[in-house]
DRENFI-274659 format. One record per residue: residue number from 0; x, y, z of N, C-alpha, C in turn. Coordinates in pm, whole numbers, plus 32768, in hexadecimal, padded with zeros to 4 digits. Layout:
// DRENFI-274659
VORO    nr    n_X    n_Y    n_Z   ca_X   ca_Y   ca_Z    c_X    c_Y    c_Z
VORO   NUM      X      Y      Z      X      Y      Z      X      Y      Z
...
END
This chain:
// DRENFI-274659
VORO    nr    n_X    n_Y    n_Z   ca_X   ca_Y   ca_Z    c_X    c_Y    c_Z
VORO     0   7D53   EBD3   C312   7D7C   EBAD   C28B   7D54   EC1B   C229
VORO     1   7DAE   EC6F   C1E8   7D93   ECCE   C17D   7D35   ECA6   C100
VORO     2   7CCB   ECC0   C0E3   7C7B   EC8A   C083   7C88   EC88   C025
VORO     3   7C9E   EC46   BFC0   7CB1   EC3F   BEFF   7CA4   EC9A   BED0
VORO     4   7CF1   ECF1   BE7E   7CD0   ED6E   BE2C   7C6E   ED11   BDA9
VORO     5   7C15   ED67   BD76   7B9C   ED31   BD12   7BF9   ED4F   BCAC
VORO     6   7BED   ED01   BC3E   7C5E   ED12   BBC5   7BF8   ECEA   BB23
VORO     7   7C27   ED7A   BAE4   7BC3   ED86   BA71   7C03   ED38   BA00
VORO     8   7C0B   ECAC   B9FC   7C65   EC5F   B97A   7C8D   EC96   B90C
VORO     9   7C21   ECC1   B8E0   7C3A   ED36   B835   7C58   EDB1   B85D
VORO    10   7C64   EDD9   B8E2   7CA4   EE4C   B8EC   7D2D   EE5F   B91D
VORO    11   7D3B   EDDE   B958   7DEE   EDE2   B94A   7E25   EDB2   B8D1
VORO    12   7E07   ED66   B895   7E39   ED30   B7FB   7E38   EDDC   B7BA
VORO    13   7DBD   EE04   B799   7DF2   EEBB   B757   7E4E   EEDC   B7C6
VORO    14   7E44   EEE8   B82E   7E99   EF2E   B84E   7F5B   EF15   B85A
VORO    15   7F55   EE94   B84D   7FE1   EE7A   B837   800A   EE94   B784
VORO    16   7F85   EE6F   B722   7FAF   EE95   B6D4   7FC4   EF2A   B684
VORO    17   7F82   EF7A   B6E5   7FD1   F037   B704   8041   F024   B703
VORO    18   8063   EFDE   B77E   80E5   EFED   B7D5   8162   EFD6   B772
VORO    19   8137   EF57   B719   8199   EF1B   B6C0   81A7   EF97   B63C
VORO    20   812E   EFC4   B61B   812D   F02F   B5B0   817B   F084   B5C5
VORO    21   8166   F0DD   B653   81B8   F139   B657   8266   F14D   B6A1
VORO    22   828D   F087   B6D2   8327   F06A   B6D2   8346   F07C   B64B
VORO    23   830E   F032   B5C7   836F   F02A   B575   8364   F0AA   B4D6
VORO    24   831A   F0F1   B53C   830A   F15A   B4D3   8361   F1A2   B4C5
VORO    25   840C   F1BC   B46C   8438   F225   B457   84CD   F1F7   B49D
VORO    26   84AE   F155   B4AA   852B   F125   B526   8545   F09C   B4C6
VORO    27   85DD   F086   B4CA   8622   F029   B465   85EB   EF8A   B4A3
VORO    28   85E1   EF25   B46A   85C2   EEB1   B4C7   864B   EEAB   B522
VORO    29   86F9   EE97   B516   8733   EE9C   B582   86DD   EED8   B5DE
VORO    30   86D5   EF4F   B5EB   86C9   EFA8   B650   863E   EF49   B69D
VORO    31   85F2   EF31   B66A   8572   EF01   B69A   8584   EE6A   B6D8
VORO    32   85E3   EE3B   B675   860C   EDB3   B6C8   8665   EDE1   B765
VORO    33   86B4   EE42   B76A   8719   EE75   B7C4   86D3   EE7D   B857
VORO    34   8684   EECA   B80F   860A   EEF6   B892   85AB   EE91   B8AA
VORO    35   85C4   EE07   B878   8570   ED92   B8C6   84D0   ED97   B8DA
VORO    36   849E   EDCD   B88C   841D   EDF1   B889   83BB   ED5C   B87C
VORO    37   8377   ED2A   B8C1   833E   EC7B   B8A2   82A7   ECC4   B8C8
VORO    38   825D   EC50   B87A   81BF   EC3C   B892   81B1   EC11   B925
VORO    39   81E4   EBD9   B978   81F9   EBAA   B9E7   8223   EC22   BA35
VORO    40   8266   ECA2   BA1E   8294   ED05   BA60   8227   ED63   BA54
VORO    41   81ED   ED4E   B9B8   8146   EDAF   B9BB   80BE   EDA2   BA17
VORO    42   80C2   ED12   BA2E   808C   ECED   BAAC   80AC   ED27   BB32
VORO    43   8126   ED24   BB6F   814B   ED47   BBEF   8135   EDFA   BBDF
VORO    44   817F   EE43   BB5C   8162   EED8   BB57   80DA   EF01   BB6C
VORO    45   8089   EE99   BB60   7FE0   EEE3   BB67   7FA8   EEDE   BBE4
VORO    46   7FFD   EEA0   BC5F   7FEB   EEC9   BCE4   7F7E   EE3D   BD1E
VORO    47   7F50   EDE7   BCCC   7EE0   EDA4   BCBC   7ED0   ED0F   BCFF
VORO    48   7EA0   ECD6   BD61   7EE3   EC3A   BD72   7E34   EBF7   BD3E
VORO    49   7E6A   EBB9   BCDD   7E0C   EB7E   BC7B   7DFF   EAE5   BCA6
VORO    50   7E45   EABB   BD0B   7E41   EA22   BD10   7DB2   E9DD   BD48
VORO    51   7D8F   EA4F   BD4A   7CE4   E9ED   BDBD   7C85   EA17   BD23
VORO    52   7CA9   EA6E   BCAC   7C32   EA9B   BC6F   7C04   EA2D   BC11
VORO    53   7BA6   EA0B   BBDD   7B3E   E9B5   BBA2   7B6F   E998   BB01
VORO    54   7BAE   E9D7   BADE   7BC5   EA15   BA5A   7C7D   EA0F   BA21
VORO    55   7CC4   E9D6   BAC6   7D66   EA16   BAAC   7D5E   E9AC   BA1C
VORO    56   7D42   E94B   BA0A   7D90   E8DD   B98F   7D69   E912   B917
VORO    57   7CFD   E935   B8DD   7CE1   E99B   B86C   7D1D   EA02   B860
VORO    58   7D16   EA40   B8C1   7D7E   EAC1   B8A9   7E28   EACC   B8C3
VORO    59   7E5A   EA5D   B935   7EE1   EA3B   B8FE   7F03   EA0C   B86B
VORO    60   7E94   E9B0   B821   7E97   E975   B7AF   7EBC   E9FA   B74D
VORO    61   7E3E   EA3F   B750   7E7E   EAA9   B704   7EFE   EB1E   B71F
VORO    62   7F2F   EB13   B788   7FA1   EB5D   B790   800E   EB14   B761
VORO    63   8022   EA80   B762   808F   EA20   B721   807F   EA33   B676
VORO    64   7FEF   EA4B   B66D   7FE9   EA2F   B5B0   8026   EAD6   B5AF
VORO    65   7FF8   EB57   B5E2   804F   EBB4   B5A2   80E9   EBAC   B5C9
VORO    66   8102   EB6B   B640   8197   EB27   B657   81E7   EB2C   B5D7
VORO    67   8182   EAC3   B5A0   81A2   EA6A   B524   81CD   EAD4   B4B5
VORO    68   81A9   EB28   B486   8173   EB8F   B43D   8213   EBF5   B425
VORO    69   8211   EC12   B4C0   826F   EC71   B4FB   830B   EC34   B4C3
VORO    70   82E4   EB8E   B4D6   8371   EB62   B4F4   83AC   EB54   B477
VORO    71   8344   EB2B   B40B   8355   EB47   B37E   8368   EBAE   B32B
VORO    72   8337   EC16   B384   8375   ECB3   B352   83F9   ECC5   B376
VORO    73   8414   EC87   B3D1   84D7   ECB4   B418   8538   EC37   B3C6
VORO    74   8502   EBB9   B378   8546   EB71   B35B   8586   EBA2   B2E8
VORO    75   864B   EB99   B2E1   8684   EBEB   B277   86AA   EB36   B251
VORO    76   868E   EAF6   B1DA   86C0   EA84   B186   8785   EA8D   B173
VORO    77   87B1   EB2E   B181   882B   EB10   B18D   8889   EB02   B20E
VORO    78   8832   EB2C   B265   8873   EB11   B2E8   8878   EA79   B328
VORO    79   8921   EA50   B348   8912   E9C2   B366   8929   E9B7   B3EE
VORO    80   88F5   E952   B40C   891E   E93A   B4C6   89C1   E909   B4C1
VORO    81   89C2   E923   B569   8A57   E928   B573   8AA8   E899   B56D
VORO    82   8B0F   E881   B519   8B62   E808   B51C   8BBB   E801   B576
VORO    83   8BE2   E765   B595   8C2F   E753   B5F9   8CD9   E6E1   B5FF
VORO    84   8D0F   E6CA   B646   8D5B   E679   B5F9   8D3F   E5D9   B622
VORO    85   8D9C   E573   B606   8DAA   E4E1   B630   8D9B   E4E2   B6A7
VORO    86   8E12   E507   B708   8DFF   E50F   B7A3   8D87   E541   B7C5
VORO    87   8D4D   E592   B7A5   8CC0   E5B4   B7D0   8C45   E55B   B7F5
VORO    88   8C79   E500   B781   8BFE   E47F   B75E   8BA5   E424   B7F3
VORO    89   8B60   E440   B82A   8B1E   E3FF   B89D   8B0A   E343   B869
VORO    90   8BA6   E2D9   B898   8BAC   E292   B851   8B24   E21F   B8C5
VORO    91   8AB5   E28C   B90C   8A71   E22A   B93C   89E8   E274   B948
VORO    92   89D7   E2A5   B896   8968   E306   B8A7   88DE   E2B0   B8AE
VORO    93   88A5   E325   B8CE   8808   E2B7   B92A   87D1   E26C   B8CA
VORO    94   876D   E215   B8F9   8700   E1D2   B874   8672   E26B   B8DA
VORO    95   8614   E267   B859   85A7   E295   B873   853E   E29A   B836
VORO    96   84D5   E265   B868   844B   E242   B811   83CD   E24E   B87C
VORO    97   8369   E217   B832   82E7   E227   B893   82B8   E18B   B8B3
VORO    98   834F   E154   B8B3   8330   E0D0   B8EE   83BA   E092   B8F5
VORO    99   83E5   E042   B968   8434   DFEA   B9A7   848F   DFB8   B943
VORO   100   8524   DFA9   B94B   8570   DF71   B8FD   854D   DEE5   B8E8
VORO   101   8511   DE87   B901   84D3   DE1F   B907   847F   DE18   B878
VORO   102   8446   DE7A   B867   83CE   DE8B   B804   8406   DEDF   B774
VORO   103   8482   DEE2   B78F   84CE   DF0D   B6F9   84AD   DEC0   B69B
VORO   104   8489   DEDD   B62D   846C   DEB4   B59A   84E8   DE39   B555
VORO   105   84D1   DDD7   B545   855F   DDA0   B4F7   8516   DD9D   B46E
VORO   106   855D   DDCA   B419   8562   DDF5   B370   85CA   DD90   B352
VORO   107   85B3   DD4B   B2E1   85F0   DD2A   B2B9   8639   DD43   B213
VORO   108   86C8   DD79   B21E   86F8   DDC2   B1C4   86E9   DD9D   B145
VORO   109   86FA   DD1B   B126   86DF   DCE0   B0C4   867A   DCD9   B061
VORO   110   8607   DCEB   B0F6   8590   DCCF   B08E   8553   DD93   B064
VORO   111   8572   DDD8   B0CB   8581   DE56   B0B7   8501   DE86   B043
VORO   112   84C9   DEFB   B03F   84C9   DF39   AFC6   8485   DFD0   AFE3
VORO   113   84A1   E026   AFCF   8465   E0B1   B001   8427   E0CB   AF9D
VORO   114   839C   E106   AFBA   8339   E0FF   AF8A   833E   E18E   AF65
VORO   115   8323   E1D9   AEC9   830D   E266   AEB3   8299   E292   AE9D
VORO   116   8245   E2F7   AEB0   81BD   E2E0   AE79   81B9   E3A8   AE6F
VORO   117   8139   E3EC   AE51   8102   E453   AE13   8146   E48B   AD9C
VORO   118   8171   E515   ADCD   8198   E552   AD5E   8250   E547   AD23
VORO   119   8220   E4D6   ACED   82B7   E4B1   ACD3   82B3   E476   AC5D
VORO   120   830E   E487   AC04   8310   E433   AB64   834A   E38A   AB7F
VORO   121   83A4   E36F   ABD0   839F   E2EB   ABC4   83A6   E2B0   AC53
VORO   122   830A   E26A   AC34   8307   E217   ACC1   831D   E18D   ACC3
VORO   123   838C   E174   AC9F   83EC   E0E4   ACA7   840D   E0B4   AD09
VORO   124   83FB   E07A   AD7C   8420   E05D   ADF5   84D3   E052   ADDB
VORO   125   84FD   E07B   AE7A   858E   E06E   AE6A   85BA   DFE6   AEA9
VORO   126   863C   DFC8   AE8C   868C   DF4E   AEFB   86E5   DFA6   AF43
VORO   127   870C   DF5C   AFC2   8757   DF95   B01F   87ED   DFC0   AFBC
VORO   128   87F8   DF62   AF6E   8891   DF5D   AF12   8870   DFFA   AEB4
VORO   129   8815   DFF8   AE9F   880B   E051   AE25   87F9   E0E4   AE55
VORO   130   87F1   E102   AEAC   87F8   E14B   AF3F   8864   E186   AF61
VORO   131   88AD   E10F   AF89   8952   E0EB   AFA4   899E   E130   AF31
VORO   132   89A9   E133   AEC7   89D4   E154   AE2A   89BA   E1E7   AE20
VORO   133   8960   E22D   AE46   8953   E2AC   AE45   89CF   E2DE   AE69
VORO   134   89FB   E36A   AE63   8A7F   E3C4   AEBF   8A3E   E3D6   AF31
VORO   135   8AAE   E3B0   AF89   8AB3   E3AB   B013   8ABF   E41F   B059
VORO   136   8A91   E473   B0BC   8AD6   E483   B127   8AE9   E49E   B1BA
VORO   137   8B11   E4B3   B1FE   8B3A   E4B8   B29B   8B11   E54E   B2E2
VORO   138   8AF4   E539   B345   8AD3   E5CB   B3A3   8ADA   E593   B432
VORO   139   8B01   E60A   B47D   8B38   E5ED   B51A   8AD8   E632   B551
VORO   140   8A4A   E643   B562   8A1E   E689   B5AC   89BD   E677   B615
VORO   141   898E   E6BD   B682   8916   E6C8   B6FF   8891   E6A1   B6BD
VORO   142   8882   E602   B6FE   87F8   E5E5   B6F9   87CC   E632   B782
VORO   143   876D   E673   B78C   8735   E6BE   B7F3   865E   E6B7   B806
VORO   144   8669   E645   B87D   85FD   E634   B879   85A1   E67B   B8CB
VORO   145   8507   E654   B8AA   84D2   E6BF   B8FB   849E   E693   B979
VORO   146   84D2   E64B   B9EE   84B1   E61D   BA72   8547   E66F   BA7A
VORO   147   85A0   E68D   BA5F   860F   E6EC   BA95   868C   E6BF   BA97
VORO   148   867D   E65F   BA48   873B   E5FB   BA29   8748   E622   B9C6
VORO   149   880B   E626   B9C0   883B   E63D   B921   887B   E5CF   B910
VORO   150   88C9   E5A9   B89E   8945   E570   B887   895D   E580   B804
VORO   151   89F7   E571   B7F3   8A31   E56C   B779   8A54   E4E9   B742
VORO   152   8A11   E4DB   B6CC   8A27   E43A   B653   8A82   E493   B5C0
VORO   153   8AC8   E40F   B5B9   8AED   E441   B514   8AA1   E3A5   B4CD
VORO   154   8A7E   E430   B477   89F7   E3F2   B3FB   8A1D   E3DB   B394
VORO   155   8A1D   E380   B327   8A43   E367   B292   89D0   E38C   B24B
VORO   156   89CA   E38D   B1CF   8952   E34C   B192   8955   E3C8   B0F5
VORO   157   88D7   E3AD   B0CD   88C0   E401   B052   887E   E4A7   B04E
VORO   158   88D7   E511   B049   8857   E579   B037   8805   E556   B02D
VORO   159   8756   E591   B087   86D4   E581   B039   86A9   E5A3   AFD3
VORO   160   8709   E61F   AFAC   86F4   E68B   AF57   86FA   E62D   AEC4
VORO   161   8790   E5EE   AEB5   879B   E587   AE38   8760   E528   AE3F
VORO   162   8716   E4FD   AE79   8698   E47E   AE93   862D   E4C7   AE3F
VORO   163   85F8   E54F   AE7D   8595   E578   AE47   85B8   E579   AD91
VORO   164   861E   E5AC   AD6F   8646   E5C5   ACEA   8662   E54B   AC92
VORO   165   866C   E4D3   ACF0   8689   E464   ACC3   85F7   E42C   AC92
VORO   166   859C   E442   ACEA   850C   E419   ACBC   84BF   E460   AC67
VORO   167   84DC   E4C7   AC43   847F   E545   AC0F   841C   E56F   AC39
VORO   168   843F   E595   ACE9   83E3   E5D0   AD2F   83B1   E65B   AD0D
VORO   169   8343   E692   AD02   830C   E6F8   AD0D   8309   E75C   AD7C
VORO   170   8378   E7AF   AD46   83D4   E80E   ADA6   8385   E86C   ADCE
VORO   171   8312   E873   ADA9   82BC   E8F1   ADD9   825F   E8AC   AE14
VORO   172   8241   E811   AE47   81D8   E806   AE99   8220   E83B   AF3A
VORO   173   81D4   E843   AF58   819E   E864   AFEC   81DA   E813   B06D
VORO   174   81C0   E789   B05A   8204   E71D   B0D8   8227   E69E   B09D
VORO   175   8260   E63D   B0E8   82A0   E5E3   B0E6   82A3   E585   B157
VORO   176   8235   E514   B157   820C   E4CA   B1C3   826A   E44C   B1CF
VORO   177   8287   E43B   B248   82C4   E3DD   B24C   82A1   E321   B2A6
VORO   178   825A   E2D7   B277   8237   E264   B2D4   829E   E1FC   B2CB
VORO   179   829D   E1CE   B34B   8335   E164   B397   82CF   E0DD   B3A8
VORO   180   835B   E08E   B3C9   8311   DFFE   B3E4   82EC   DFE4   B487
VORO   181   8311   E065   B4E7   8315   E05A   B553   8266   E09B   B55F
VORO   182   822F   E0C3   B4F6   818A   E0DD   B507   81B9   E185   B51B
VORO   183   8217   E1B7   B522   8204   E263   B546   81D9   E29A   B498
VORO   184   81E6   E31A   B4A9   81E1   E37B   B434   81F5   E3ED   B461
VORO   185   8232   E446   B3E6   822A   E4CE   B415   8243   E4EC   B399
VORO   186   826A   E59C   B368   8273   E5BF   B316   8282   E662   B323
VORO   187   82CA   E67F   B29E   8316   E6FA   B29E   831B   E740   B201
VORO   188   8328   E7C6   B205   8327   E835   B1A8   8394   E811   B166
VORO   189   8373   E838   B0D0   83C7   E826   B06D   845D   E887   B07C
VORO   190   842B   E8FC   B0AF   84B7   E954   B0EE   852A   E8FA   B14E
VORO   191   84E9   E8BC   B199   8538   E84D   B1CA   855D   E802   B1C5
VORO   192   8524   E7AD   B155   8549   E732   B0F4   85B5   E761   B0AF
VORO   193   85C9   E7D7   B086   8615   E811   B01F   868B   E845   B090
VORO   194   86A2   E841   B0DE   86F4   E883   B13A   8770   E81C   B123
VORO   195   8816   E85C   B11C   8873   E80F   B111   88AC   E78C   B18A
VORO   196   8878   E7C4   B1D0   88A3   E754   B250   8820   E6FE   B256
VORO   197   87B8   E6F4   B1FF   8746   E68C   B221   8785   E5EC   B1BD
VORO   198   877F   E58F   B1FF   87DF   E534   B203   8771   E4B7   B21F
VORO   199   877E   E44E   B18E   873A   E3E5   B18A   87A6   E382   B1CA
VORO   200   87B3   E37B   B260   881A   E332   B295   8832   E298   B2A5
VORO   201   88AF   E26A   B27A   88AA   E1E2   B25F   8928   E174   B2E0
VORO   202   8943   E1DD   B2D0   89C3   E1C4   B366   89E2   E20E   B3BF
VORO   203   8A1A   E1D7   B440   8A3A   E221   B4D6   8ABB   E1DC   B4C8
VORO   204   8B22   E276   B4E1   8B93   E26E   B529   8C18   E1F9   B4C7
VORO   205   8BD6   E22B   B441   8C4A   E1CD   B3D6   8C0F   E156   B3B3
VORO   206   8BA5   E106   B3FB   8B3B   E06D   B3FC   8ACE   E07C   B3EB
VORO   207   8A9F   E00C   B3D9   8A14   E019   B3AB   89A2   E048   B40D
VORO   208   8974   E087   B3E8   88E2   E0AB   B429   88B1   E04D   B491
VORO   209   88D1   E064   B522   8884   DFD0   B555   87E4   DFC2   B57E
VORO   210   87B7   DF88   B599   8720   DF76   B587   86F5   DFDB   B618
VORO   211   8742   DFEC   B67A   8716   E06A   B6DC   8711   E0E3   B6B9
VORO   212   8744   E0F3   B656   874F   E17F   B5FE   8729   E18B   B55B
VORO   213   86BC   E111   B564   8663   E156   B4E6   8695   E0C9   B483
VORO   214   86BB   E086   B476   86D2   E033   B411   8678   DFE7   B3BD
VORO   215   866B   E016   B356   86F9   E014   B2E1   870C   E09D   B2B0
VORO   216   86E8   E0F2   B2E0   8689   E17D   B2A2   8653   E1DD   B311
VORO   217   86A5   E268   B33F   864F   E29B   B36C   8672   E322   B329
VORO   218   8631   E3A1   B36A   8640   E41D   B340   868E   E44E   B3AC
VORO   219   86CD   E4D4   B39D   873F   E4FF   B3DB   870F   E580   B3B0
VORO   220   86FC   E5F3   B411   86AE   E651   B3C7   8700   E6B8   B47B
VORO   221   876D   E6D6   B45C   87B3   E751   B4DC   8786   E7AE   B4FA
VORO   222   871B   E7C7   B4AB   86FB   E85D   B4E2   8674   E832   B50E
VORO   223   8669   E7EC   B50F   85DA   E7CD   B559   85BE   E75B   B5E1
VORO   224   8579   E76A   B663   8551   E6FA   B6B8   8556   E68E   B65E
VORO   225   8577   E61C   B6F4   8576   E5C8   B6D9   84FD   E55F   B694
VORO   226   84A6   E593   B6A3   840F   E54C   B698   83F6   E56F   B5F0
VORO   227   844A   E5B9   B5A1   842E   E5E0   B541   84B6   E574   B4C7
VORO   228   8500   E538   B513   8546   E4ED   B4F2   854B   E43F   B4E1
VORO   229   84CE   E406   B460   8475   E372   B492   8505   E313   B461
VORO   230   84E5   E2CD   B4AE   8547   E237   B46B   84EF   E1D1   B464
VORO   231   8526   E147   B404   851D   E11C   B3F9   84B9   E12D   B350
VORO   232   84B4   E16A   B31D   847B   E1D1   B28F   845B   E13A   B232
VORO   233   83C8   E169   B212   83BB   E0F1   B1B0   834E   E11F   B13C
VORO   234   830A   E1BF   B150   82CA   E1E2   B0E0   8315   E29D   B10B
VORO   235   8327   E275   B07C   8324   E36E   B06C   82D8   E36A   B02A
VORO   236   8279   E3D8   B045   8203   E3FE   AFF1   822D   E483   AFC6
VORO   237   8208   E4EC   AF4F   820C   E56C   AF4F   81A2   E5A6   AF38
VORO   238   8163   E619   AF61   80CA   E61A   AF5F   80AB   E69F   AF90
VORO   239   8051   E6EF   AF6A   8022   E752   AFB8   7FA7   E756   B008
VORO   240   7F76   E6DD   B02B   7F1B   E6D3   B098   7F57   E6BE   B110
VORO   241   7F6A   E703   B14A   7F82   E723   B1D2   7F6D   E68B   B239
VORO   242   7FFC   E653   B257   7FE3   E5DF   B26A   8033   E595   B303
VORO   243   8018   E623   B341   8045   E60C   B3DF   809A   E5AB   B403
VORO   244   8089   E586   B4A3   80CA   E521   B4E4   80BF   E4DE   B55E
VORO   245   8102   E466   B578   80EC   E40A   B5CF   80C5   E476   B649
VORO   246   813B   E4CA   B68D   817F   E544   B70B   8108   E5C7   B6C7
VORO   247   8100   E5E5   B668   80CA   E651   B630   8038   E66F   B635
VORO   248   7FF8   E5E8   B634   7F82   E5FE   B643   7F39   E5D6   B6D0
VORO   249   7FAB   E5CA   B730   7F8C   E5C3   B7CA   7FBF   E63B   B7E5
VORO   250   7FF2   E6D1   B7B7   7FDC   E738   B7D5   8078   E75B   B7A9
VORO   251   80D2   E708   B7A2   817A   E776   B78C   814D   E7A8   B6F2
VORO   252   81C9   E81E   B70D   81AA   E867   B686   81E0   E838   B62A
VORO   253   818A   E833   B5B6   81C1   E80A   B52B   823C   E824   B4DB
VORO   254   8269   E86C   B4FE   82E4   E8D0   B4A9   835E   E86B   B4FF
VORO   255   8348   E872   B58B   83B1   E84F   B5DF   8449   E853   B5D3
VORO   256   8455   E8DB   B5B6   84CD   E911   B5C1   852B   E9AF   B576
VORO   257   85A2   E9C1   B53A   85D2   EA29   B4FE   859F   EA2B   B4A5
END
């Protein structure tokens, strides 16, 4: 049996973050995206099998947070993910959660009210109707999760972007937390909140939102994993305390995605 190479934690973290210094030095992000360069590929380039060492979860930890870092340096707010048409529509796209269709949330629409809270001028709770009344609209695109399934949904609902403007969110904080009635959370950068395809979604496929897919309320966010996409939405917070997530703080990366 070939014996464990000894692996210096803080010395592969600098050293991938060389590696990353001197890919994107002087090189367009296409080009850097082209050439497929991953924190996961900086690992295998360093020749190193780290799986027996004492230390891999700290120091994978920190290669996901400069992940994080990286992925936010390559994110362009005008680049949109790709659209698709009607026929495309996967009219038997999956349910997916961290628990059994059995254990889906029933909300009831009526009694409804989404909760706004930090840096925002009016924290008025909403109704599902008043929601509904906003401008609408539709997108055809790849939910793409991260166990390795895709599918295509068409989504209704409200820009996040005019939600935010609708509340008098504070466009220069930092994040935007999101807690569901299904007990998850997660949360995301204001660059992404602000992104045109981020979508306070209220319907699937022309109907209402059904309760396997987030009902009454979920987020719709294409350029990002699936785990970064909560349903069932019952507080937005806006805030610059750094305010993680359900998936995020069991080790996936925060950014989770373009």
């Amino acid at each position: 049996m070939t014996k464990p190479i000894h692996v210096d934690g803080k010395a592969l973290v600098k050293e991938a973050t060389q590696l990353l210094a001197r890919k994107l030095q002087g090189e367009s992000r296409r080009r850097f995206l082209r050439q497929g360069l991953t924190l996961g590929g900086v690992v295998l380039l360093t020749g190193c099998d780290i799986s027996s060492h004492p230390d891999v979860e700290a120091t994978l930890g920190r290669l996901s947070r400069l992940n994080d870092r990286v992925q936010q340096w390559l994110f362009d707010p005008q680049d949109l993910a790709p659209v698709y048409s009607q026929a495309q529509v996967d009219p038997n796209f999956p349910f997916n959660a961290f628990y059994g269709e059995e254990d889906i949330p029933h909300v009831d629409g009526h009694d409804y009210r989404l909760q706004v809270g930090g840096q925002v001028r009016d924290k008025k709770p909403w109704r599902l109707t008043e929601l509904q009344r906003l401008p609408q609209v539709e997108q055809i695109t790849r939910h793409i999760c991260v166990e390795g399934w895709s599918a295509i949904g068409k989504w209704g609902g409200v820009p996040f972007s005019l939600f935010l403007q609708h509340v008098g969110a504070d466009l220069s904080a930092k994040y935007i937390k999101f807690t569901c009635a299904d007990d998850y959370f997660t949360s995301i950068d204001m660059a992404t909140a602000l992104h045109p395809q981020t979508q306070l979604t209220l319907s699937w496929n022309g109907g209402p939102l059904p309760p396997k897919y987030g009902y009454p309320m979920k987020l719709r966010i294409p350029t990002k994993l699936g785990y970064k996409n909560p349903k069932h939405i019952q507080i937005i917070e806006v805030t610059n305390r750094f305010p993680g997530g359900y998936w995020e703080d069991q080790g996936y990366n925060w950014f989770g995605g373009s």
